[in-house]
C-alpha positions in Angstrom: 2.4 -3.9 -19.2 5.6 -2.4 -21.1 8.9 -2.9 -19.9 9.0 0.3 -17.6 5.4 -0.6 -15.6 7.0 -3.9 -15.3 10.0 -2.5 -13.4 7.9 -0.3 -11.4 6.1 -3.2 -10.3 9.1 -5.2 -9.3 10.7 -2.8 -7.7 7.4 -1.7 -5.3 6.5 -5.3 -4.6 10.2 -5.7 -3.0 9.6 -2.8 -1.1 6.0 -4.1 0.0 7.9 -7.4 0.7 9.9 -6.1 2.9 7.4 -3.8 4.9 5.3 -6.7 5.3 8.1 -9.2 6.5 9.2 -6.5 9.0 5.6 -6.2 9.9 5.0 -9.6 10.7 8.5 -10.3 12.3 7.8 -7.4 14.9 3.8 -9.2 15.5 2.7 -5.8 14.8 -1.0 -5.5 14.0 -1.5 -2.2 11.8 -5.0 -2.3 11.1 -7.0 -1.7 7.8 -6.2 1.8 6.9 -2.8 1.6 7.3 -3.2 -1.8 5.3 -4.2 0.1 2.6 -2.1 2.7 2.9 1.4 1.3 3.3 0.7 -2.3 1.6 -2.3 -2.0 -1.1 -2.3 1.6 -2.3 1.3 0.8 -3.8 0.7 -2.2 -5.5 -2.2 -0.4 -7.0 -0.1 2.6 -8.2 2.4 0.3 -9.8 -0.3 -1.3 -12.0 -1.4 2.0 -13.7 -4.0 3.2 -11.4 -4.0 7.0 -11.1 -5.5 6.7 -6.9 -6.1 10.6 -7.3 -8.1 10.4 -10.6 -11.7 9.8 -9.3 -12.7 8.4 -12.9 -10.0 5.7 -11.7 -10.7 5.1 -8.2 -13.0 5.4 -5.6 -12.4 4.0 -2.6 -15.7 3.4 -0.1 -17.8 2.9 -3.6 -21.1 2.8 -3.0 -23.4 3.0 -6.7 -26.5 3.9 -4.5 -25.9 6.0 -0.8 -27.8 2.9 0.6 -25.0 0.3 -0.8 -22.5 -1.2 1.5 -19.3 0.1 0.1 -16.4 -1.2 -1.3 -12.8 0.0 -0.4 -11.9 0.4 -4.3 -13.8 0.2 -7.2 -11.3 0.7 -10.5 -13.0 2.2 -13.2 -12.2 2.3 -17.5 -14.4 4.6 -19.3 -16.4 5.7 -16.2 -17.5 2.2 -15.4 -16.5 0.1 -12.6 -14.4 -3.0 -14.0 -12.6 -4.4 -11.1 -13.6 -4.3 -6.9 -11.0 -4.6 -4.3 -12.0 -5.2 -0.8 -9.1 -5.0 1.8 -9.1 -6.4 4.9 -6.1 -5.7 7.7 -2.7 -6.8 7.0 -3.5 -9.5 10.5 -6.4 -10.9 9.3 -7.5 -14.2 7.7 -9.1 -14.1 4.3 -11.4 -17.2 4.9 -14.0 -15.9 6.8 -16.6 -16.7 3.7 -19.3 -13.5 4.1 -16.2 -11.1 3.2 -16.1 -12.1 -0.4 -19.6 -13.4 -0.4 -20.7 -9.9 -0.2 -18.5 -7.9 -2.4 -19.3 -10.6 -5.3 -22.8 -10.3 -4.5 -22.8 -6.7 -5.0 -20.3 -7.1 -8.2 -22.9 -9.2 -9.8 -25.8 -6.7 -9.4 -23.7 -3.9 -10.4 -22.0 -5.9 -13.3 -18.8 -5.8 -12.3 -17.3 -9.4 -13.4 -13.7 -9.4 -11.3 -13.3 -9.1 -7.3 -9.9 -9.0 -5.5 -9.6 -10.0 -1.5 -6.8 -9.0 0.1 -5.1 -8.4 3.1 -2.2 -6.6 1.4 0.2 -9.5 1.6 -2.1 -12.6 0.2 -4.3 -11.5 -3.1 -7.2 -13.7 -4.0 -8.8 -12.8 -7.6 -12.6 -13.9 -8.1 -15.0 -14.2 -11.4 -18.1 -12.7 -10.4 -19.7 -14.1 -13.0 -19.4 -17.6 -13.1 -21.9 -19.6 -12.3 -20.6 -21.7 -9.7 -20.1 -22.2 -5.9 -18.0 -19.5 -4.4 -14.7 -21.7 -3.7 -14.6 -22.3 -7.5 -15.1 -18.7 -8.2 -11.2 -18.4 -7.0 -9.2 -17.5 -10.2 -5.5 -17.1 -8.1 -4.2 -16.7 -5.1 -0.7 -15.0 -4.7 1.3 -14.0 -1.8 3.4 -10.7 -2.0 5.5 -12.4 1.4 6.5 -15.5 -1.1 9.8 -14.4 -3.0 10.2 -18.2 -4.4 7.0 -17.2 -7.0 8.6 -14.0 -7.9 7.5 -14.4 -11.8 3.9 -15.7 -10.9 3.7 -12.7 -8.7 4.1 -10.4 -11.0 2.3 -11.8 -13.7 -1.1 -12.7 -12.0 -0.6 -8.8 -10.3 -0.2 -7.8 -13.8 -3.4 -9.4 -14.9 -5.2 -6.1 -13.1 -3.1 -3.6 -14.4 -5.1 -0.8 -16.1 -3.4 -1.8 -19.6 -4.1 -5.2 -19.2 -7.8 -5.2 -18.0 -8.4 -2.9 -20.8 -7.5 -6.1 -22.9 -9.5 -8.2 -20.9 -6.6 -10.8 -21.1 -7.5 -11.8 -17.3 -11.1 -13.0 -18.9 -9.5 -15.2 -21.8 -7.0 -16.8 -19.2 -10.1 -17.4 -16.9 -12.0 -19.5 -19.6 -8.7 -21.3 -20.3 -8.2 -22.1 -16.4 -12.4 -22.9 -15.7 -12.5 -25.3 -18.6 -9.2 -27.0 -17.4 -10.5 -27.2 -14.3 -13.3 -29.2 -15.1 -11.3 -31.6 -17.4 -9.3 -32.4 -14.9 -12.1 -33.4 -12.1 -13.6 -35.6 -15.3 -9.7 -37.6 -15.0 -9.1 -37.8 -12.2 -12.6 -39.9 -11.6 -11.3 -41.8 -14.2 -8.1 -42.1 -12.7 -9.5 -43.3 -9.4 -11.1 -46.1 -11.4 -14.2 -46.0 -8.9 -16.8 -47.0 -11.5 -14.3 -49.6 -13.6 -13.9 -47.3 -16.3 -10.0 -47.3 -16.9 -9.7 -51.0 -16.2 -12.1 -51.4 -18.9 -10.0 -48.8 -21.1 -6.8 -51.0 -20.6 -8.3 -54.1 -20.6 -9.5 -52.9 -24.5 -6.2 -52.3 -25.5 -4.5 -55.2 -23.3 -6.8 -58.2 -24.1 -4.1 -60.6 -22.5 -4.4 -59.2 -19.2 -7.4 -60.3 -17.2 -9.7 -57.4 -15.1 -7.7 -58.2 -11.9 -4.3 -58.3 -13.1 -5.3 -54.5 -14.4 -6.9 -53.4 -10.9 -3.9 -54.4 -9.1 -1.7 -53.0 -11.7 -4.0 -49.3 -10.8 -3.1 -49.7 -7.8 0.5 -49.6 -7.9 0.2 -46.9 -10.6 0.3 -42.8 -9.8 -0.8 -40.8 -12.6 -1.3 -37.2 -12.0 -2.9 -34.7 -14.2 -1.6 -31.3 -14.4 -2.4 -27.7 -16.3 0.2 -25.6 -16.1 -0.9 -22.2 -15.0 0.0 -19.7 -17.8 2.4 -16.7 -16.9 1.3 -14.1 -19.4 4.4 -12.9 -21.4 4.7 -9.2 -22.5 4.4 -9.8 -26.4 1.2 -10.3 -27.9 0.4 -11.3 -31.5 -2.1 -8.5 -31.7 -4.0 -6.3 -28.8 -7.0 -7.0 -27.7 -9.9 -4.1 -28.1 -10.6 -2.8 -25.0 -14.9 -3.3 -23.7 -15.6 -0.2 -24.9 -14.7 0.1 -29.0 -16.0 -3.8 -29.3 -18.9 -2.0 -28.0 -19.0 0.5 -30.4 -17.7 -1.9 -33.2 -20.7 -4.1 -32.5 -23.4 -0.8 -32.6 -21.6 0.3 -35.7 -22.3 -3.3 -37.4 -25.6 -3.2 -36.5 -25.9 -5.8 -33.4 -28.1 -3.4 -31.1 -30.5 -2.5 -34.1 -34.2 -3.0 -33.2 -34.6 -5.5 -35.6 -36.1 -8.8 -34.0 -33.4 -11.1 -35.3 -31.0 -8.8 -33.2 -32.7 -9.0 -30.0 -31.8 -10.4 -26.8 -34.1 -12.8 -24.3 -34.4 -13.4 -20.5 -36.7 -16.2 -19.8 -37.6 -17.4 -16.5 -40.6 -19.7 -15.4 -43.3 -18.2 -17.3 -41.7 -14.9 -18.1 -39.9 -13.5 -21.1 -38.0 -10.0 -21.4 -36.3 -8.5 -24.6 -33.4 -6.0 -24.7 -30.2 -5.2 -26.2 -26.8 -4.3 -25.3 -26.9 -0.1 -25.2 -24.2 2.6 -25.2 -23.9 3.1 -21.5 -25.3 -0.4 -20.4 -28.2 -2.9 -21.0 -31.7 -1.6 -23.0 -34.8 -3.5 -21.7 -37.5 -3.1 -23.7 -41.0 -2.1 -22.9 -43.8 -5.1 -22.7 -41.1 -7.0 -21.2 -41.7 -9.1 -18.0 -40.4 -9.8 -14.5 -41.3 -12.5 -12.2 -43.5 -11.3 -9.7 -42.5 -12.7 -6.4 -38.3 -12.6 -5.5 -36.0 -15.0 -4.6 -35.4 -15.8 -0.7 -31.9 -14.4 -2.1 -32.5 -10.9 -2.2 -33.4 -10.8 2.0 -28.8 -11.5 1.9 -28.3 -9.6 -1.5 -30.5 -7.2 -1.5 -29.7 -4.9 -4.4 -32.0 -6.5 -6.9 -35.0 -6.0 -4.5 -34.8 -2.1 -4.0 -34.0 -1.5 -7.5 -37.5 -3.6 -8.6 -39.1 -1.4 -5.8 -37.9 1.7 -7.0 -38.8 0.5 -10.8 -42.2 0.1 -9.5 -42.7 3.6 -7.7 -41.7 5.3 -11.1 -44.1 3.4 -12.7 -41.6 1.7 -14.8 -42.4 -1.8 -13.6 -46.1 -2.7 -13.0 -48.3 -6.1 -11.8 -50.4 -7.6 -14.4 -51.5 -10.7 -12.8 -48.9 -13.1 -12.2 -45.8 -11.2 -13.5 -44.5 -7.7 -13.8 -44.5 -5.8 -17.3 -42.5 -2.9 -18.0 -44.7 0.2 -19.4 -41.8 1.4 -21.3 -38.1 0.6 -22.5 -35.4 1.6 -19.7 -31.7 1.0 -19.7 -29.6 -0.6 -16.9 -26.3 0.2 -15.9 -25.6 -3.6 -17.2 -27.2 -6.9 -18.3 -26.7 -8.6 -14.8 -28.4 -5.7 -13.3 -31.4 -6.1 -16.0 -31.6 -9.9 -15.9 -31.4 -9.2 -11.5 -34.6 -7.3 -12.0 -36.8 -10.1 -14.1 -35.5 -13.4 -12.2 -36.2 -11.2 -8.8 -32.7 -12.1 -7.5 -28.8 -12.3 -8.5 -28.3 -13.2 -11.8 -25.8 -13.5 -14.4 -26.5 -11.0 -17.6 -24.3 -12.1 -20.1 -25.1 -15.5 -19.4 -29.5 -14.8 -19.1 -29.6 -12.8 -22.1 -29.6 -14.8 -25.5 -30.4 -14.6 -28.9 -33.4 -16.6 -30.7 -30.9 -19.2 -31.3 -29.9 -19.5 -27.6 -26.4 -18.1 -27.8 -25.7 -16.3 -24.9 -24.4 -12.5 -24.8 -21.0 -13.2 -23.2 -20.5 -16.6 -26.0 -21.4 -12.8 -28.4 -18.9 -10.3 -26.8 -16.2 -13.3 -26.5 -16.7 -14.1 -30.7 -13.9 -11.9 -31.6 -11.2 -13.4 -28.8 -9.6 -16.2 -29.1 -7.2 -17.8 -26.3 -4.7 -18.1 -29.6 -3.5 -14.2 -29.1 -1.6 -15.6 -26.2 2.0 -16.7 -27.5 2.2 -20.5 -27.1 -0.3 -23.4 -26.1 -1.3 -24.9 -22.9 -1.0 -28.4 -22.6 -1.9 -31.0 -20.3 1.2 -33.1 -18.9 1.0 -36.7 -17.6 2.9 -37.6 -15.2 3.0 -41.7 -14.6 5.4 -43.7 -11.8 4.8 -46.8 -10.4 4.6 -46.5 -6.6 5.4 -49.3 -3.8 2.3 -51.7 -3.3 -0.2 -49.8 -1.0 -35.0 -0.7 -26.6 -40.2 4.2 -26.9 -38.3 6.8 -25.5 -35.7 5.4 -22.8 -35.8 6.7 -19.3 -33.3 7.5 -16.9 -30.3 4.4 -15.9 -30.8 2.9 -12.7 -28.0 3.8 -10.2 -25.1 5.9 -11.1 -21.0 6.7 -9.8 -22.2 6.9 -6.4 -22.1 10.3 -5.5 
């Protein structure tokens, strides 16, 4: 964001602030549409979003007239990059089948970030990652909470149309997952459970004997902690948006047919080929599918009724004990393709690899490095002693909806 979007920003979250302290302090309950209307639609104005533009925003998405919708879907380049579902101002956010359902969908449709909001509290979500929901959660912010003013606006900032252009939320995710896991790997050390750190200080204290040290622990209250990055507004260099890295890679040669620049989805007994395309994800004909889905698709069933319709076209046929496509046909994304051949969600840029098992996303993520971001992030320890106690390539599957 430059200077003036930031201002914007600032100045429409106080006035959302205020509308939704007055709200609460009068017990009112207002509902979803005016939720969006007086609390969301805003926010989402100040961060770039043209809400009249339809190549923007649609609100009620649906990619297929059969689709559940979505209250926003954000587009760059015609392509759907961020979903927002809103929920009324009232309403608790942890009822787990709200966002279990928009990710769902996200990951079918290739859509990697999900917001949940209520118009005061804003939870942001990685569709892709491979983990449990809970751990999904990026940030959580509250527009109500004045004291985080800064973090506010820069985690609101992270889904501005400049910034996810840059992808800049996606290198702060990687940053914040890897962290994450770091610090579950100390703190079992830190809890000492399995004797590791008493055998760690006994090493480097050979006077003291084993239960002088687990005492000592005891006593001791070490606490790890990342400090969560507030993105500044100076960059070293920008970051190209999806699109031109797209074409940057075509241009170099990454999507040519040649088999050292192919792509993979295996699964079981299966194997699939493809390539990263122009307006999506090329699978290639002779590649298979499992034949028999996941018990996942009777929940999410997007993955399911695209198969089916792959089938009726005669684009997908039984041989035996899998399903071979009769000719090459291009997704709308690789999540959508790699759905199609496990029979059930999956995660494209993480399925698809090349023959030396690098994924697609480790591919796309070569040329970005967490160093563009001014300054370093670095883990602080805090220590006190406490008191004793690619043929010819048919039609994409799905479209914008309409």
């Amino acid at each position: 964001m430059n200077e003036q979007t930031r201002q914007t920003l600032s100045d429409t979250l106080l006035r959302v602030r205020n509308r939704i302290n007055q709200i609460k302090d009068r017990k009112e309950t207002i509902g979803e549409q005016n939720t969006k209307s007086t609390l969301i639609d805003p926010i989402l104005s100040a961060l770039e979003w043209n809400l009249e533009e339809l190549d923007e925003v649609r609100r009620e998405y649906r990619r297929k007239p059969q689709d559940n919708p979505v209250d926003y879907a954000l587009f760059m380049l015609r392509s759907p990059c961020l979903f927002v579902e809103a929920k009324a101002l009232e309403k608790d956010l942890n009822d787990r089948k709200w966002i279990s359902q928009v990710l769902g969908y996200a990951t079918v449709v290739g859509v990697e970030w999900c917001v949940l909001t209520n118009g005061d509290e804003y939870r942001i979500y990685n569709s892709h990652a491979t983990v449990d929901i809970e751990q999904k959660l990026f940030r959580t912010i509250h527009l109500s909470n004045s004291a985080q003013e800064e973090y506010t606006l820069g985690t609101l900032g992270l889904l501005s149309k400049s910034k996810m252009g840059e992808k800049l939320i996606t290198i702060l995710w990687k940053a914040h997952f890897v962290d994450y896991w770091v610090k579950m790997a100390l703190d079992n050390i830190v809890r000492n459970e399995d004797g590791v750190l008493t055998r760690l200080v006994r090493k480097n204290s050979p006077g003291l004997s084993r239960s002088e040290i687990r005492d000592s622990l005891k006593r001791v209250d070490i606490r790890v902690d990342f400090p969560v990055i507030i993105p500044s507004q100076e960059f070293k260099k920008p970051l190209a948006p999806l699109k031109e890295e797209r074409k940057r890679m075509m241009k170099e040669g990454f999507t040519r047919s040649k088999k050292a620049d192919l792509l993979f989805c295996k699964i079981k007994n299966v194997k699939a080929m493809g390539r990263p395309s122009e307006n999506g994800f090329l699978v290639l004909k002779g590649s298979e599918a499992v034949l028999e889905e996941r018990p996942s698709v009777k929940k999410f069933p997007h993955p399911s009724k695209l198969r089916t319709k792959l089938s009726e076209d005669g684009i997908l046929k039984a041989e035996n004990d899998r399903m071979v496509f009769t000719r090459d046909y291009e997704f709308s994304s690789s999540s959508a393709a790699a759905s199609v051949i496990h029979g059930g969600g999956a995660n494209g840029p993480q399925e698809w690899k090349d023959s030396n098992g690098i994924s697609l996303k480790e591919k796309e993520e070569k040329e970005v490095s967490t160093s563009e971001i001014e300054g370093t992030t670095k883990t602080r320890r805090f220590v006190r002693m406490a008191p004793i106690k690619e043929g010819s390539v048919h039609k994409r599957d799905g479209g914008d909806g309409k």
